[in-house]
C-alpha positions in Angstrom: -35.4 38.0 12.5 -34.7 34.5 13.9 -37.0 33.1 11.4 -34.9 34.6 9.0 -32.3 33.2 9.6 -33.7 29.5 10.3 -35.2 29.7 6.8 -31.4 30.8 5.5 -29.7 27.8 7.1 -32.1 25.0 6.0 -30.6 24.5 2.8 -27.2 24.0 4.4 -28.7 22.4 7.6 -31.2 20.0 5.8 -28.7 18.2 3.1 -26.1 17.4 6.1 -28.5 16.3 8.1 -29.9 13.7 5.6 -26.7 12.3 4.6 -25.6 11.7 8.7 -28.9 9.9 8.9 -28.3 7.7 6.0 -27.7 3.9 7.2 -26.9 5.4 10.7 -26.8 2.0 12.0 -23.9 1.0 9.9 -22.4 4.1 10.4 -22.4 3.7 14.2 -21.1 0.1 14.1 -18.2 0.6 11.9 -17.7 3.7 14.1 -17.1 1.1 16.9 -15.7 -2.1 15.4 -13.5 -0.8 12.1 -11.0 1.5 14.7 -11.2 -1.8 17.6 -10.4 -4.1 15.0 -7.8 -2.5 13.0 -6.2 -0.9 16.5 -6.0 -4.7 18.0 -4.4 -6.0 14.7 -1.8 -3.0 15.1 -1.2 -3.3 18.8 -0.6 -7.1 18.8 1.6 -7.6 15.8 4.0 -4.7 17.0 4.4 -6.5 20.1 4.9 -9.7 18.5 8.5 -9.2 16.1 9.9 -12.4 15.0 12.7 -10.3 13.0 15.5 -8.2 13.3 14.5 -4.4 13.0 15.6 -2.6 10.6 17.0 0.8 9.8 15.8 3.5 7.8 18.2 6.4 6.7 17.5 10.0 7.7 16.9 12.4 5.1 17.6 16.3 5.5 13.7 16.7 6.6 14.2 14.6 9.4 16.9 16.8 10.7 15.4 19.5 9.9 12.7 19.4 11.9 13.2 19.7 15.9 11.7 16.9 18.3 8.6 18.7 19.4 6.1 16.5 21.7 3.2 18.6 21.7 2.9 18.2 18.1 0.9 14.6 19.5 -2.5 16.5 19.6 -1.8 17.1 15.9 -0.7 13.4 15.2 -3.7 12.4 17.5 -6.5 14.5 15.8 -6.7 12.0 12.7 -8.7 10.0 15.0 -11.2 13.0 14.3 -10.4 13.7 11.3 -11.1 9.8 10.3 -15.2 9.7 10.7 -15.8 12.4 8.6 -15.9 10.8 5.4 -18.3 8.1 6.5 -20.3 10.8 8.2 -20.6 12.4 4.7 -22.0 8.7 2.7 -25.4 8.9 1.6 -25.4 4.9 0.4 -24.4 1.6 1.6 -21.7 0.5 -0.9 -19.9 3.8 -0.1 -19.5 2.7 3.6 -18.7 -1.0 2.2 -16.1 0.3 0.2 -14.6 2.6 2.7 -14.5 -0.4 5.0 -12.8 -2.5 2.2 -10.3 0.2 1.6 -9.7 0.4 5.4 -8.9 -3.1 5.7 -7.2 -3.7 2.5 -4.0 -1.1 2.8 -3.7 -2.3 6.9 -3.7 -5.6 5.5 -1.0 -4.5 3.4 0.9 -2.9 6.4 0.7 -5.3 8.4 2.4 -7.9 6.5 4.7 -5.5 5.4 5.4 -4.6 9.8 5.9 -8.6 10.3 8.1 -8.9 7.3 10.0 -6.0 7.3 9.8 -4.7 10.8 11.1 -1.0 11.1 11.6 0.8 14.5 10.7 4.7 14.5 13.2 7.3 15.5 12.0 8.3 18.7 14.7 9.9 21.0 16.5 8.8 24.3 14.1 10.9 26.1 10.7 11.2 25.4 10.4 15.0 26.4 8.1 14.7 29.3 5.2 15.8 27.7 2.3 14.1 29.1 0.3 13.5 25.9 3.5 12.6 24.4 4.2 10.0 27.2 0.8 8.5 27.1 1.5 7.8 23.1 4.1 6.3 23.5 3.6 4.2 26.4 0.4 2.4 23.9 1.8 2.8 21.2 5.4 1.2 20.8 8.4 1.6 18.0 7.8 -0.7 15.8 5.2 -0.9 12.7 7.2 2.6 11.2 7.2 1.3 7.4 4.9 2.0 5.6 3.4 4.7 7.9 -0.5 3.8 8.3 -1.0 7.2 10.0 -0.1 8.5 6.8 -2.3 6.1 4.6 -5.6 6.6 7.1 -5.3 10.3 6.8 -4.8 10.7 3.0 -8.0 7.9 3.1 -9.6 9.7 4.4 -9.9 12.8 2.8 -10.2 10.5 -0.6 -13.1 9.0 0.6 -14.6 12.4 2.0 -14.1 13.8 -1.9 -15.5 10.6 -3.0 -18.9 10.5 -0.7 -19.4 14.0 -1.2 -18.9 14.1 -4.8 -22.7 14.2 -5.7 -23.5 17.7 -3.3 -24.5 20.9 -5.8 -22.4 22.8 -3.4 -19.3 22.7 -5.5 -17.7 25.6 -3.8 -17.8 24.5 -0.5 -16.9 21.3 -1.2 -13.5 22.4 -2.9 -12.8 24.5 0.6 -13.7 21.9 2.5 -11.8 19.2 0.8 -8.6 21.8 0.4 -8.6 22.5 4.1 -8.6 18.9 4.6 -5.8 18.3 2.8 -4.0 20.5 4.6 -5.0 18.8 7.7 -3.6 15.9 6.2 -0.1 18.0 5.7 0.1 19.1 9.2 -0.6 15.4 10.3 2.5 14.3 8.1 4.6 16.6 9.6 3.0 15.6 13.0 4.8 12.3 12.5 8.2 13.1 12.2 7.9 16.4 14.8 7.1 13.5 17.0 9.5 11.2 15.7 6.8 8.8 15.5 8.4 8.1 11.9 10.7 8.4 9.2 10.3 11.1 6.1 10.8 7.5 4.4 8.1 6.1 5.8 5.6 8.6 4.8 5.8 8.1 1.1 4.6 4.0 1.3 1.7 5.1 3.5 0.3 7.6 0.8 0.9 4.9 -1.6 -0.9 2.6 0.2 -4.2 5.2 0.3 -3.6 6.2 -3.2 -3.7 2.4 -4.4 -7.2 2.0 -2.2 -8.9 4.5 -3.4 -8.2 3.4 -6.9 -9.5 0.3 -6.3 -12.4 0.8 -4.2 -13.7 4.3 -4.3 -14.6 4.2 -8.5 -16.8 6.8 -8.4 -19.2 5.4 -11.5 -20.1 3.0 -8.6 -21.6 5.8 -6.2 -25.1 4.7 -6.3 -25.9 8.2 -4.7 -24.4 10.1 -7.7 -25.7 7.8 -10.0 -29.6 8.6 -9.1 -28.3 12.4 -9.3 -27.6 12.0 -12.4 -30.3 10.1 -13.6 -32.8 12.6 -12.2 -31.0 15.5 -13.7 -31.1 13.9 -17.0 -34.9 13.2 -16.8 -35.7 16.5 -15.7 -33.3 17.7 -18.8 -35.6 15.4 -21.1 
């Protein structure tokens, strides 16, 4: 019986297996250096404002939904939900161009944080949660427009759709990619329950993803789908 079911689970276990060992070495050292890089740039230009701050207006959403700290773990778990993707590439120009997306729309932000700076609406008191306080303490007010939580999580889940798009699982791969959209939606509402930032702030962020994935995840350049393809047609022929 357990031979069974070790023979059932090899077609599952076998494809996801190969594509996490694909280029593992650049997996594991964007793993490290893309979030150290990108987290540095973040940290030191929201502690370095050479403009006045300015304000966003409130729209209904915002007052409609209550302060609630323990919604971080939510706002935190797009550090999880950010490998995935790469996990998922099968070639080296996939991971390039996930890396050039990365760095492209922070790039963005981050001129847009020392131009325009824009302090979230975080309340008097912080609610004395201690995951909540933690955030915060790293993690100051500033850099709330565009939101780049926003932009990495839709990114994410573009590039996931994007790596994956050559798997003969098409099933799957539609309930995957729909539960991680709806990751992504409780992540969005993670930032305002936290009042980490503005309903306002949200829409520039998805932009931002939306603009990246454009230009960097084309997917006539997924070398991986392209060989697909090509053997399909010769075994066609």
């Amino acid at each position: 019986m357990r031979g069974f079911q070790l023979k059932a689970d090899l077609p599952i276990a076998l494809p996801l297996l190969t594509r996490l060992r694909s280029h593992l070495g650049l997996k594991v050292l964007l793993f490290f250096t893309l979030p150290a890089v990108t987290t540095a740039a973040y940290l030191i230009v929201q502690r370095a404002v050479f403009f006045p701050a300015h304000d966003v207006p409130l729209v209904w959403l915002d007052r409609s939904i209550p302060f609630q700290p323990r919604w971080a773990w939510v706002y935190l778990s797009l550090y999880l939900l950010n490998p995935i993707g790469p996990l998922l590439a099968r070639s080296r120009a996939d991971l390039l161009s996930y890396t050039r997306g990365i760095l492209s729309f922070f790039a963005a932000g981050l001129v847009c944080f020392v131009l325009f700076p824009v302090a979230g609406p975080r309340p008097a008191t912080a609610g004395g949660y201690w995951l909540y306080e933690g955030l915060i303490h790293i993690d100051r007010a500033y850099n709330a427009l565009p939101s780049l939580h926003a932009a990495c999580a839709a990114f994410a889940v573009f590039f996931a759709a994007h790596a994956s798009a050559d798997t003969t699982r098409r099933v799957l791969r539609k309930l995957l990619l729909r539960l991680a959209w709806l990751w992504v939606g409780l992540i969005l509402y993670s930032t305002i329950a936290t009042r980490q930032h503005f309903f306002l702030d949200l829409p520039p962020g998805l932009l931002l993803a939306w603009l990246a994935q454009r230009l960097f995840l084309r997917r006539e350049e997924n070398p991986a789908a392209a060989e697909q393809a090509g053997v399909l047609s010769g075994a066609a022929t």
